[in-house]
N, C-alpha and C positions, 0 to 999 in steps of 0.2 A: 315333715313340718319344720319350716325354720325355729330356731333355738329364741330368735325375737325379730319385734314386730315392725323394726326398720332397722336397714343395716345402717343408717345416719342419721341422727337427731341434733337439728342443729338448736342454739339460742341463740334471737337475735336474728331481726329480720332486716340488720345493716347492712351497709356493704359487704366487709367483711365474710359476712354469714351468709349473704345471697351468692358472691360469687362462688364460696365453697359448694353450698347446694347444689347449686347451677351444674359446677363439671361435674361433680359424684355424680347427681342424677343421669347426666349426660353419658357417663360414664355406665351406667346401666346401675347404680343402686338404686335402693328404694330408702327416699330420703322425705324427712319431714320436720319441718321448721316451725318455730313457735314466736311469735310474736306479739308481746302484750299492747303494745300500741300502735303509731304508723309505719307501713312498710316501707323501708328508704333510711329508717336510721337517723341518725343525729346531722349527718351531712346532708341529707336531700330534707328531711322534716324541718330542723330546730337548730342547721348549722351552716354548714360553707355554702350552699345554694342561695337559701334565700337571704343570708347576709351578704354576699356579693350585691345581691338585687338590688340590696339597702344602699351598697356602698353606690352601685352607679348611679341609684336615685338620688343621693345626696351631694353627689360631684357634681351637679346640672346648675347648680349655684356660682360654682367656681367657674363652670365655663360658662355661664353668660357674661357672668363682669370680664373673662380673658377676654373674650366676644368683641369688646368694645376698643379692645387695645389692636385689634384689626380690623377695624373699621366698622361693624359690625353697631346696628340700632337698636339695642332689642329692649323691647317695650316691658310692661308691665307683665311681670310673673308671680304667679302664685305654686302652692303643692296642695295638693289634694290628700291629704291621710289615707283617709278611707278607704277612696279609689287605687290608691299604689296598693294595700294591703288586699284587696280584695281582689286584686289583678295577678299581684304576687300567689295568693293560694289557690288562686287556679289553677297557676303553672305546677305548685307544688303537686299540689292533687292530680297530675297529669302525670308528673314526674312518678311520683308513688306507685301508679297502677302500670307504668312502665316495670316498674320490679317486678311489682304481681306478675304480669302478663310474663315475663322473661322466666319465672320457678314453675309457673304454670307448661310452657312451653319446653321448660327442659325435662319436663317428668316430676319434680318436685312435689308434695303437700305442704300446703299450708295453713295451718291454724294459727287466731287471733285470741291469745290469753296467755297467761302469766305461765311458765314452766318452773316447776321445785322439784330438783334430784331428790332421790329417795333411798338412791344407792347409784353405783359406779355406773349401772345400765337401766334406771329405772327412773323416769321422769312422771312427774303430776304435772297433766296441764289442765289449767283453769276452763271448764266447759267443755273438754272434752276424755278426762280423765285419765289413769293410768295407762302409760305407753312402754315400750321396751326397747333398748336400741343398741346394737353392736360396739356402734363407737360414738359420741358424743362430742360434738364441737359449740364450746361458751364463747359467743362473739356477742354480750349485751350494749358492748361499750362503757361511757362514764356519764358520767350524771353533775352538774354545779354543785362546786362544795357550797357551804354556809356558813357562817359562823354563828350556829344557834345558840350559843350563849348571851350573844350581844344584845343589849335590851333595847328593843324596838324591832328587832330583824323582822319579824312578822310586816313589819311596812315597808320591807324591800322586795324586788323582785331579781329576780336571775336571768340571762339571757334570751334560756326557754318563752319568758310571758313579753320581754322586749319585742316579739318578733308579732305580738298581738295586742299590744296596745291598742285600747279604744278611740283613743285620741291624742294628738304627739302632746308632750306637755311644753311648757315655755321654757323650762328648767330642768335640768337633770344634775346627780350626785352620779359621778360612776365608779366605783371601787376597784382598785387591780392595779396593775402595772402591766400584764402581758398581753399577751397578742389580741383576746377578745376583748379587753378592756381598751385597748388603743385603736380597735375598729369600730366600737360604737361610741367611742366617744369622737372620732369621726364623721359617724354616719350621722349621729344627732348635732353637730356641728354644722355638720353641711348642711341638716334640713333647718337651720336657723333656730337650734335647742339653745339656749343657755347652758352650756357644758363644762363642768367641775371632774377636774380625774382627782382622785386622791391613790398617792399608794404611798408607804412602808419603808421601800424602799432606797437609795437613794439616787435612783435611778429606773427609768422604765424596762421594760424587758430582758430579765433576767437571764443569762445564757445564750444573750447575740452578742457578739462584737461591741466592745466599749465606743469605739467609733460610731457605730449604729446608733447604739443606745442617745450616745448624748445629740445627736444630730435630730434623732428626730422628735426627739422632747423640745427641742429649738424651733423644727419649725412645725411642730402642734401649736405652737405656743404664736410663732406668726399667723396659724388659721385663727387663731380667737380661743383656741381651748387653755381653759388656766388648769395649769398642773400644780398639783399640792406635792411636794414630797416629805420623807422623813416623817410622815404623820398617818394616821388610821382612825376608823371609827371609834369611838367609845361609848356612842350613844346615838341613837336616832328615835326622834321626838315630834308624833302626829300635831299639829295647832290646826287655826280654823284657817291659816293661808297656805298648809302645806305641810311638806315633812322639816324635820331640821336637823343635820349632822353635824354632831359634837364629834370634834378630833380629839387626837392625845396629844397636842400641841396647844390645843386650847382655844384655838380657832373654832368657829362655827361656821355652815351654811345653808340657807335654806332652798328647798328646791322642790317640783313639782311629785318628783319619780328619785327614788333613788335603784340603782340597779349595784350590783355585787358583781363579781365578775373575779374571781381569786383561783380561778383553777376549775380542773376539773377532778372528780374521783372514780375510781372503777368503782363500775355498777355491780358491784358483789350481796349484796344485802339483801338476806329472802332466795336467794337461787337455792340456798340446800347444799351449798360446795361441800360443809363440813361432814356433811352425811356421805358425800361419796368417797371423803378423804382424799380431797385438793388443797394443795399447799397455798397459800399467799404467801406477799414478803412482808418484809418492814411498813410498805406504802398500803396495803391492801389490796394489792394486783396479783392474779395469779400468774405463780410462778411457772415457765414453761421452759422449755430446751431451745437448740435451733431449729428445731423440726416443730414446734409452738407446741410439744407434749406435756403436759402435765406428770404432774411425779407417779397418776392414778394411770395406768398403761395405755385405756382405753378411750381417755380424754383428752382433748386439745384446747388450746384457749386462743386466737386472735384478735389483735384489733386494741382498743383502748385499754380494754379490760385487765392486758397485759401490761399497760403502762411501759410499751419501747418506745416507740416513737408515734405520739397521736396523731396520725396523720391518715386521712381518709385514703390517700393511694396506697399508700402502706398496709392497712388490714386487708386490701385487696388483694395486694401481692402475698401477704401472709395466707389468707384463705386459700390462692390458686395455687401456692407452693403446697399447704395441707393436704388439696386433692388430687393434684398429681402424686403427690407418694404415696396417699392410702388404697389410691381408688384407679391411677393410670398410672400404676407403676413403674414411675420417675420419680425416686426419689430428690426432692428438691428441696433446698433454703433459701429467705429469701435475706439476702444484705442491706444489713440495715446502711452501713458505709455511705457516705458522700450522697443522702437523702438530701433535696432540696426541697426549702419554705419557704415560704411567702406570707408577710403582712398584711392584709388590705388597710395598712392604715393610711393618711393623706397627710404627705406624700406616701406610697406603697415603698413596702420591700421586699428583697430576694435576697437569699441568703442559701450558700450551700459548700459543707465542709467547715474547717475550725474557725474559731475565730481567732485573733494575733494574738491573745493571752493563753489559750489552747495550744496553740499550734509552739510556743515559746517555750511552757509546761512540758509538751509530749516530746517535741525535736529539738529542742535548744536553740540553734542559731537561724533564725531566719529574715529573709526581706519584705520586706514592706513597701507597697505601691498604692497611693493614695491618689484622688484628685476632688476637689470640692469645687462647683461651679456651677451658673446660673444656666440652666437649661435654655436653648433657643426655642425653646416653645412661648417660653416668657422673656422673651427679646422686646417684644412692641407691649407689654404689659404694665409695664412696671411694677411688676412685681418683684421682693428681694429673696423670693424661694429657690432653694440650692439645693442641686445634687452630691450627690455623693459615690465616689467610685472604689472599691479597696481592693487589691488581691493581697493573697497571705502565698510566699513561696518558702518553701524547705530550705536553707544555702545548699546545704552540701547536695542532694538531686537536682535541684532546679522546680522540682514540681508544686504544681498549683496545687496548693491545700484547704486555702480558704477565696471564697469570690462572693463578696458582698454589695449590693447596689441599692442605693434609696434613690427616688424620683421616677418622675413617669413612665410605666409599663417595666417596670425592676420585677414585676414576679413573671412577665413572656419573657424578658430577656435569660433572668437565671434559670430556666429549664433547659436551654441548649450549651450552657455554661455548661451545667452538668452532667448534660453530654459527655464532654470533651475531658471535665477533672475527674470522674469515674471510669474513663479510659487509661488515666495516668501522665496526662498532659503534663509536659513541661513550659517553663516558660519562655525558653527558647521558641517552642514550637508554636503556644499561646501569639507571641509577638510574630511569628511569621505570617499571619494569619491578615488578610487587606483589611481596611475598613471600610465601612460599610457609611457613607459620609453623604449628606449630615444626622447624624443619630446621635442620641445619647450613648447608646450600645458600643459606638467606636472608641468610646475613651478608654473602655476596659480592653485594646486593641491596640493602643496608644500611648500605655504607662510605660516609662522608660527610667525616670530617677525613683533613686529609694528615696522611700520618706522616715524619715526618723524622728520617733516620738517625741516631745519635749519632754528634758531630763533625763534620757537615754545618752544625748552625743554617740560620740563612736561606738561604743561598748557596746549599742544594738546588732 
């Protein structure tokens, strides 16, 4: 008689979680997954799927008016709410039972309800009770922080209920500076929202390229989005036309929706980790090794939850490194190194490797290849929206460190960037390389002077 009642217990019916399932079971264990809500996780339910959806449905604005700068007639258009959301969660709900169907068919189990460790090998799941398991893999993900002190917060909402609105409002507040706060406030832009960003900061997106950061706060600010900086909520306040945010600047706004958008947290709270004696750090992620082990022998943790790098290909590749070394013995890691992101904000970005204040920090001397210019998509437009192209090179190797791109299609093009700088490209070999003409994509093909910062002079 086995010792317990599956050799894998997974949490978290994410990505992450499902593709670990997937190869264990494939692999010939008997694996069983626990899932309190929809299967598909934060990226297919409540994340990168159907906020993409948002973003192309909101760009159909921008290209009708380009429309007309090529000759182009186009009549009277309306958006339908309703109909985009209801069109939207069908696909989701399709997408969803594509998970299903894929644990179902690698051998997998799956139950729907909340899992609380009870010890190193002993899980409570909601509905269907006591289970027992070998090894244990926590892939919940993170969950919208709050700041539940703030008086009013109960009248905001978070990402999560954005994606279900009953109806778009005329007005929105959106709070944040990072990447989900600068795509919907996008998305609501594009669909003709009244759009307020406020953040804190003094500056958007915390942790890209200074170059990045202030380009594309400039041309948010050309789509019609007003950015507040250096200021925060201190109050939000229901009346009979709306909500109304008081900042700590002392400025006011009123708006139909206010949305929060400040980050995300690992979904720790209620799993029982303490019972099984799993470590978190400072941030409240559980802490793991490079094999994603827990300090507890028999437990693993990927995905958000970890807080390395949140990024939906990333838990994947953490989960298939997990079961190839417990279950198809290969032991593997997976490199976080030279991970590329992408924006969906308007204009989009790509981003992958340091940025020049990073890259300045870790290597000391390096070059800088810059070029900002008016894309030929908007030649006949008249529009004044500008790209932006950066590399960051090492001096002394020559190698591409950092490759940043804001404007059209910046998150297809930085995927095969990264290709080439996770190979260890240099930028000899970078510049050997034809262009591919006329494209945006050839300028990063095409930088040949250094650009040096203002205030630097030589000394860069």
């Amino acid at each position: 008689m086995a010792k317990y009642d599956y050799d894998l217990f997974v949490i978290g019916a994410g990505s992450g979680g499902v593709r670990a399932a997937r190869l264990a079971a494939m692999a010939g264990a008997k694996v069983l997954v626990a899932e309190e809500h929809r299967v598909g996780g934060t990226c297919v339910i409540r994340g990168c799927v159907p906020k993409k959806f948002m973003v192309y449905a909101s760009e159909y604005a921008h290209h009708f008016k380009m429309a007309e700068g090529y000759g182009w007639t186009v009549g009277e258009s309306s958006f339908d709410w309703p109909r985009f959301i209801a069109e939207k969660d069908k696909e989701i709900a399709r997408l969803s039972g594509i998970y299903v169907r894929n644990l179902q068919n690698a051998g997998a189990e799956l139950v729907h309800g909340r899992a609380t460790l009870l010890d190193a090998h002993t899980v409570e799941v909601a509905g269907r009770g006591r289970v027992t398991a070998d090894k244990i893999l926590v892939a919940p993900g993170a969950r919208p922080w709050m700041p539940v002190e703030l008086p009013g917060i109960e009248h905001a909402i978070t990402s999560n209920e954005a994606f279900h609105l009953e109806e778009l409002p005329k007005r929105i507040v959106i709070a944040g500076g990072g990447y989900i706060a600068l795509e919907f406030a996008g998305i609501f832009n594009g669909l003709g929202v009244e759009t307020t960003l406020v953040h804190r900061g003094p500056n958007v997106l915390r942790g890209f390229d200074d170059d990045i950061r202030a380009h594309i706060a400039e041309e948010m600010d050309k789509r019609g989005i007003k950015v507040i900086l250096g200021a925060q909520h201190a109050a939000i306040e229901k009346t009979d036309t709306g909500l109304v945010s008081r900042f700590t600047d002392g400025h006011h706004c009123e708006s139909d929706v206010v949305m929060f958008a400040l980050g995300r947290a690992p979904y720790v709270d209620g799993l029982g980790l303490e019972a099984a004696g799993v470590e978190l750090d400072e941030d409240g992620a559980v802490r793991v090794d490079d094999y994603s082990r827990t300090n507890v022998e028999n437990i693993w943790a990927v995905g958000d939850v970890t807080n390395r790098i949140n990024l939906t290909p990333v838990a994947i590749r953490e989960g298939h490194a997990f079961a190839d070394t417990e279950f198809n013995n290969k032991p593997t890691t997976f490199d976080h190194d030279m991970v590329a992101s992408a924006v969906f904000s308007q204009p989009p970005i790509g981003s992958v490797g340091l940025s020049e204040a990073e890259a300045r920090h870790r290597l000391g001397k390096v070059d800088v290849y810059l070029a900002r210019f008016r894309p030929m998509k908007y030649a006949l437009t008249g529009y004044s929206e500008r790209c932006l192209v950066k590399l960051v090179v090492e001096a002394a190797t020559e190698k591409v460190v950092g490759c940043h791109v804001v404007g059209p299609d910046a998150p297809e093009i930085i995927q095969l960037a990264a290709v080439a700088m996770k190979m260890g490209v240099t930028k000899t070999q970078w510049d050997s390389t034809c262009a591919v003409h006329p494209t945006l994509a050839e300028e990063l093909v095409t930088l040949r002077e250094k650009y040096v910062p203002q205030g630097l002079g030589q000394a860069a």
